[in-house]
N, C-alpha and C positions, 0 to 999 in steps of 0.2 A: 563467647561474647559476654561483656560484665553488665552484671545486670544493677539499675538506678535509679533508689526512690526517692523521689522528691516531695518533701512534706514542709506545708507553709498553711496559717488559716488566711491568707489573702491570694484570690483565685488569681490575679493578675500576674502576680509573683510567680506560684505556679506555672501557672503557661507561659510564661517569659521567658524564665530558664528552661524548658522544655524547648522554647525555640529559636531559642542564641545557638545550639550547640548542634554542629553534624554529627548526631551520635553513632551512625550504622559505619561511617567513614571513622573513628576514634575507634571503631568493635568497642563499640557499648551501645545499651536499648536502653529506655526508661522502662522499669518495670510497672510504675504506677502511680501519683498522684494521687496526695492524703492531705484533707484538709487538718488533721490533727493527729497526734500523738496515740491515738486507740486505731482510728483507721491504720494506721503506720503497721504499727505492733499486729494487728488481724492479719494484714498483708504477706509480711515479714515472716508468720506462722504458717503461712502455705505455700512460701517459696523461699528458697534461700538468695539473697541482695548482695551483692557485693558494695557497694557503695551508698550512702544514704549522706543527704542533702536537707538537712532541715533547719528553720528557724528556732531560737532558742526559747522564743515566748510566743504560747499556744495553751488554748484553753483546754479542759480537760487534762490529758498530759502533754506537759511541756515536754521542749527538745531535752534538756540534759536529765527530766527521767525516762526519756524515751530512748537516750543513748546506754542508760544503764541496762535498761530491758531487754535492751536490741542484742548488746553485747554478750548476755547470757546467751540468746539465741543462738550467736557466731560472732565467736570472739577474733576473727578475723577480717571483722568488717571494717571497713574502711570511712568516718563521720569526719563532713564538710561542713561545718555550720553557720548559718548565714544569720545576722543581727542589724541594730541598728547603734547610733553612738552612746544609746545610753544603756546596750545591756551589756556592758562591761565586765561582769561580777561573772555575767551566766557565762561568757565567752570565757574568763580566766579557767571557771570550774569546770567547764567542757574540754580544755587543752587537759587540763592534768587529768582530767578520765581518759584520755586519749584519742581527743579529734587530730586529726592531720592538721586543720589548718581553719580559719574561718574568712570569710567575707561580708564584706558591708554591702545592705539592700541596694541601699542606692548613694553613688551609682553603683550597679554588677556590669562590671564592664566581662565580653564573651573569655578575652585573648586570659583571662585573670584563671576564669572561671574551669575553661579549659588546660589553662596548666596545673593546676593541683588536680583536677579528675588525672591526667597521666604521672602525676606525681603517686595518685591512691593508685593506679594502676601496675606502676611500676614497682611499689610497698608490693603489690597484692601477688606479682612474679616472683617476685626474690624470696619470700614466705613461704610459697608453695614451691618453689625448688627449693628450699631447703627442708621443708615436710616430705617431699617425696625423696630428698635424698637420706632423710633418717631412715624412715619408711623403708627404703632400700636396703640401707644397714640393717635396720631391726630385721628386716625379712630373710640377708642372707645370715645373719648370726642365729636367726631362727634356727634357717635349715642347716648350717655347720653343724648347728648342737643334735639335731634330730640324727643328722647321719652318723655324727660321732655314738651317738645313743645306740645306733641300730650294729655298728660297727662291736661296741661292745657287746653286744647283744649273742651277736653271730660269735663270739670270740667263746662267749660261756657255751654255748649251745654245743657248737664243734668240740671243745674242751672236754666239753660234760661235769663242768665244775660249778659250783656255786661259790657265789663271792663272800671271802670271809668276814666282811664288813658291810655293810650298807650304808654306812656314810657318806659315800662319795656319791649315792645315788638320792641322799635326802633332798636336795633343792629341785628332784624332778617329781614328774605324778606316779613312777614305779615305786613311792614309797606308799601309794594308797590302794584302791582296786585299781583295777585294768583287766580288759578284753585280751583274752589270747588266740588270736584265729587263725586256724593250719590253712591255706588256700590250693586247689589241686584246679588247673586249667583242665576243664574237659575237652576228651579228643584230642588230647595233643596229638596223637600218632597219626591221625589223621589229618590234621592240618601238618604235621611233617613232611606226611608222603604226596599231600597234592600241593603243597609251597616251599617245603623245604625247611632248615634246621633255624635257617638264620630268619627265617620269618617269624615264629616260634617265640627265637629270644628276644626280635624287635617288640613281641605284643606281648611282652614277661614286661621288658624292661617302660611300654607303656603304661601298664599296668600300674608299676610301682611311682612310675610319675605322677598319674591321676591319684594315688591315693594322698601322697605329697601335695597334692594342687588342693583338696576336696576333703581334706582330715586336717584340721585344724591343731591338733598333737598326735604323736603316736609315728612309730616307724613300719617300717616294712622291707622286710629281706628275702633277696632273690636264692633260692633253694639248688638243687637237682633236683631233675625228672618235672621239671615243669611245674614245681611249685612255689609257695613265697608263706611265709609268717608274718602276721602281722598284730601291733603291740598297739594299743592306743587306751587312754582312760577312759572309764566310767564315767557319765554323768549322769544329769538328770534326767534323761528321755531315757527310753527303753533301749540297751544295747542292741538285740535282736533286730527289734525294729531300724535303729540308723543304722544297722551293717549292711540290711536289707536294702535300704534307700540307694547305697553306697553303689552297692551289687547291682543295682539294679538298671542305675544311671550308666555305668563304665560297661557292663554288657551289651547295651545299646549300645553306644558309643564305639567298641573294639568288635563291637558282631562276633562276643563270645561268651561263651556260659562257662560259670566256676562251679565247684563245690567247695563248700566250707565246714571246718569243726570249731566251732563255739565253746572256750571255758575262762570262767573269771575268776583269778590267782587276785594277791595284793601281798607285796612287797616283794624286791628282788631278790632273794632269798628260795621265792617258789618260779624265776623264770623257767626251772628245767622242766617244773612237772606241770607246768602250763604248756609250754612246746608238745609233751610228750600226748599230754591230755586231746588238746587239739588235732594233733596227727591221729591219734587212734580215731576216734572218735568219726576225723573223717571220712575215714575208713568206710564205715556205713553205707558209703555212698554206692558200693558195689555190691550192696543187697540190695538197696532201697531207688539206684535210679540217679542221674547226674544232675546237678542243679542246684541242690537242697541246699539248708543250714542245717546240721546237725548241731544239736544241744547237747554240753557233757552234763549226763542226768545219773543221778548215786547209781541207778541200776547198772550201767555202763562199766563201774568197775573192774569188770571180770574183763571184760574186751580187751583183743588183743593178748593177752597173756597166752599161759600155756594150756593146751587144752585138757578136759577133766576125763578120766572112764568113759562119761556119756560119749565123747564123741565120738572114743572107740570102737561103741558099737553103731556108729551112724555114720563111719566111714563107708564111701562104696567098695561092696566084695567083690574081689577083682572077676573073680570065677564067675558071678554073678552077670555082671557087667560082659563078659566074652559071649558069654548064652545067649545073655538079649542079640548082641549083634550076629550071630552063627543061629539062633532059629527063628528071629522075629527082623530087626530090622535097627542100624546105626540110632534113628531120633528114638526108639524106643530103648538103648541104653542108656545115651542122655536123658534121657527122661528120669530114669532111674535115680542119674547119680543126682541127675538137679533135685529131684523132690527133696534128698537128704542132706543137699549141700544146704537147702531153702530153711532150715531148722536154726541153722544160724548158730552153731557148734564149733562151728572153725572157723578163725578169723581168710580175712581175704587169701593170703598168703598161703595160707594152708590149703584151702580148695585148691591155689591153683597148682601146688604141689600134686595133689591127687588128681587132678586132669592130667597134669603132665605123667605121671605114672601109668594111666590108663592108656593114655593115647602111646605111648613107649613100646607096651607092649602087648601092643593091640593086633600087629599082624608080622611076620617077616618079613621085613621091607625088601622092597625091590633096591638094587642099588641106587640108582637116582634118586630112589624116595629117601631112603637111610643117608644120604650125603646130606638132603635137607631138612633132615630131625632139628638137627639143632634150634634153625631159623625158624619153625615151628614151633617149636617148645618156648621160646623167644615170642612171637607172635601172643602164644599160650600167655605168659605169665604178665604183659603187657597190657592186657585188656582193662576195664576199666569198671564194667558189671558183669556178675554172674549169667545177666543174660546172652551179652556179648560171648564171656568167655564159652557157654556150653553151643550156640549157634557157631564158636570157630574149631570146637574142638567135634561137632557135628560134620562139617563141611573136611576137614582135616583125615576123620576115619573114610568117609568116602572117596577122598581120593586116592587116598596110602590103599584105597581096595581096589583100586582100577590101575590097570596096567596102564604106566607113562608110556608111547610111542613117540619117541621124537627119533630123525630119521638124520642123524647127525655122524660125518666122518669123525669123530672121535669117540664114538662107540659109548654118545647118550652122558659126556660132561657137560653140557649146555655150553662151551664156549664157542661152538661156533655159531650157535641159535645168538650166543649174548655180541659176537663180533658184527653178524647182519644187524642186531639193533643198534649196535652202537654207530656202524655207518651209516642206515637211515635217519637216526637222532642230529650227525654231523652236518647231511645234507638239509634236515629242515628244523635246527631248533631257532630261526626265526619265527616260525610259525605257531599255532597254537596247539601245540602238543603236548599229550597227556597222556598218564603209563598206558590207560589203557586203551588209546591207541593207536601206539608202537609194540603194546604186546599183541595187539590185533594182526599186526604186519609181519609177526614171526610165528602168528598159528598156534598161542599159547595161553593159557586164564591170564588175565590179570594181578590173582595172586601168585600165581605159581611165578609169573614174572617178573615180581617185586622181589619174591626172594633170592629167584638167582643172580638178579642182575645186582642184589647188593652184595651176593656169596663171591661174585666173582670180580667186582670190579671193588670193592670194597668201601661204598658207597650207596645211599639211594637214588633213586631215579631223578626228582627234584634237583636235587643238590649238584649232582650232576650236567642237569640241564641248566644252571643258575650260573657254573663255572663257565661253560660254554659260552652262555649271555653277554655275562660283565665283559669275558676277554673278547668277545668281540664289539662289548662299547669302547674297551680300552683302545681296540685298534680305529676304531671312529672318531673319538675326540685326540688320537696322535696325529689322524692323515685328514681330517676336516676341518673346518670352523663351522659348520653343521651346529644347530641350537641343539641345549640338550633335549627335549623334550621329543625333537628327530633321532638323535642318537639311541634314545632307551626304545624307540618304535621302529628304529632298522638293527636292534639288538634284540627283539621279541618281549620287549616288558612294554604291557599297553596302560602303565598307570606311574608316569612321571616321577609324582612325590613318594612312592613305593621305590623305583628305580634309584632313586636317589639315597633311600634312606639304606638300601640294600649295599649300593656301592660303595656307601662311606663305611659300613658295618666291615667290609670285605679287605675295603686298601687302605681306611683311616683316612681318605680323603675326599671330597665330593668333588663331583664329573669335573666341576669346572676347575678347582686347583689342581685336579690331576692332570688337567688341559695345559693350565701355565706355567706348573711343575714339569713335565714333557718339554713344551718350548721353551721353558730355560736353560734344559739341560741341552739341548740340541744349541741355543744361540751358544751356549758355553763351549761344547765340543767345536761348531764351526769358529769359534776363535781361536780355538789351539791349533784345528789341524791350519788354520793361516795362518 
């Protein structure tokens, strides 16, 4: 609705025009009634007017200094100026400041009065579609340029080159400071195993939208293993602190926790050893705990590189490590090696190298245990802290110490423990099923169950259960007209706009064009075979 002040110093006039005109039927209000050029201007200061109706002579300030005033205010205002025969001079110098049009007091006839208000109305549509269609343009030439930026980006990174020139990069802000920040989704493995792979990459690729939506410059690039880089300038507020905001807002929002590494490069020249900075750095994270910002601080330099003497001797001794668990007890080896790993001598990488060699050859496996070394070691080097990794490489010696009894005609391959799950899964993946439990129903941990049933089917459980879904929404929306929001809840997905987003990820098309895509391929066939 446009809003319309009318400013005259005779009260009659005012209220006159005020009620010749059906303004709520036009979609316009009167915003207020000013006997003069200062009340006008106060008014005008605490709300924005679309239109303004004033006389040209008025005491204190007159209309055409009140038009000049107003117009700083919003220069897209729209002035109707109302006089009498003798202020001719004010009416000429009001048209060339740019009044629309004026009126004579008396008579104000309504039918007059009301065609130039849709006339400033009509000015005040075609103004503003053409502001919002610059606006458009300026926003997607915006983001062309960003993703072209981020494209280049990833080109040098992948490359491992530095650009011989930095001219092409001076008209942007990589020729000043900037934020380099490595970003690592916490838990991916676990929102893998209870949603699967492609849920995963929908809340990567949300991610990199919010920062697009919520970062005013600056790009961000989707990674492997569930991470992203992200470039943006320097300014005046504290980096830290608006990365934090940033982080803080999209967590909420995605119901997920990041960690981050923090370092500030300036000029393209140093993008490589900003990337590299940022990765180590966030490394950190799995001594210190998921969530943080890590800062790259001078001390830091060593990190990640290769390790010195000292660490040599602060590796765990293997022999050492056998003893704890052959006289005392498995958590009292880890104990061992954790205290040493805790020194912070070896980057991540390294630790989980020496778990994995502990746990190797920690006992003579049993066959079924040795089939599933790998997936364990795998398990091992995926973890995310030091805490995690020694509570899995704890739970790991304990079982590789207990004899597996599974009582299976193929003499203990788990395919036919993984064939009963897999027909139980077929009979009920409408339902609300979850690994564990369907590993409940074959007698077996929930880990142990994850790993066989990805060793053998060559997939995980989720993902699995997610193929199963879709193809039978596909058979829903070919033999129904069924809404979709019934279809993704007689397919077992109990949250529509998920179901949705999941299906277009999967066929590249959403339920409903794969609905008319389907029936036009069938009206098509039933033409031909007539």
């Amino acid at each position: 609705m446009y809003r319309v002040l009318i400013v005259d110093d005779e009260q009659v006039i005012r209220f006159g025009i005020e009620s010749i005109i059906d303004w709520e039927r036009e979609n316009m209000k009167v915003h207020a009634l000013c006997a003069n050029g200062e009340e006008a201007l106060a008014s005008m200061e605490n709300c924005t007017v679309d239109i303004l109706i004033t006389d040209v002579k008025m005491p204190l300030v007159d209309g055409i200094q009140l038009m000049k005033k107003a117009f700083e205010l919003n220069p897209m205002l729209k002035v109707i100026l109302l006089s009498s025969y003798s202020d001719f001079e004010y009416v000429r110098e009001g048209l060339k400041l740019g009044a629309v049009d004026y009126l004579l007091k008396a008579p104000l006839k309504p039918e007059e009065l009301r065609a130039v208000l849709l006339r400033c109305i009509s000015m005040l549509k075609e103004e503003r579609k053409k502001e919002a269609e610059l606006n458009h343009y300026q926003q997607g030439a915006c983001y062309r340029e960003r993703k072209y930026i981020e494209q280049e980006i990833k080109r040098l990174i992948v490359q491992e080159q530095i650009p011989l020139s930095s001219t092409d990069w001076s008209s942007v802000w990589l020729g000043l400071r900037y934020a380099c920040v490595f970003l690592m989704l916490d838990r991916a493995g676990e929102l893998r195993e209870n949603y699967g792979d492609l849920h995963v990459q929908l809340l990567l690729e949300d991610l990199q939208e919010l920062f697009y939506e919520r970062m005013d410059e600056g790009v961000a690039m989707l990674l492997p293993e569930s991470t992203m880089f992200l470039v943006f300038p320097e300014n005046a507020e504290d980096t830290a602190f608006r990365l934090r905001l940033w982080k803080q807002s999209v967590e909420a929002e995605l119901e997920i926790s990041m960690s981050i590494g923090l370092r500030t490069e300036q000029g393209i020249s140093r993008i490589l050893d900003g990337f590299a900075a940022s990765r180590t750095v966030c490394q950190q994270r799995f001594f210190e705990g998921l969530g943080g910002i890590h800062l790259w601080e001078a001390s830091d330099v060593g990190l990640g590189t290769a390790v010195t003497s000292q660490h040599e001797s602060e590796t765990p001794d293997k022999k050492s490590f056998y003893e704890f668990i052959g006289n005392e007890s498995v958590f009292s080896a880890v104990e061992y090696a954790l205290k040493l790993w805790r020194t912070g001598s070896s980057d991540p990488e390294q630790v989980k190298q020496e778990a994995c060699e502990l746990l190797s050859g920690a006992y003579p496996l049993q066959a079924e245990a040795a089939s599933l070394l790998p997936e364990r070691l795998d398990m091992l080097c995926r973890t995310e802290t030091l805490d995690q990794m020694a509570s899995l490489l704890a739970r790991n010696l304990e079982e590789i110490g207990k004899p597996i009894i599974l009582r299976l005609a193929d003499n203990g391959t788990g395919s036919q423990l993984i064939m009963k799950a897999l027909e139980y899964i077929t009979d009920h993946y409408t339902e609300n099923l979850t690994l564990k439990s369907v590993a409940d129903t074959v007698h077996v941990s929930k880990s142990y169950f994850s790993l066989l049933f990805k060793k053998k089917t060559g997939r995980n459980f989720v993902d699995y259960l997610i193929e199963l879904r879709i193809r039978e929404a596909k058979r829903l929306l070919a033999e129904s007209d069924e809404r979709i929001y019934r279809v993704a809840e007689a397919s077992g997905f109990n949250d529509v706009r998920y179901f949705s987003k999941l299906f277009k990820k999967m066929t590249d098309l959403t339920p409903l064009e794969y609905r008319e895509k389907h029936k036009s391929l069938c009206s098509h066939l039933d033409c031909n075979n007539g």
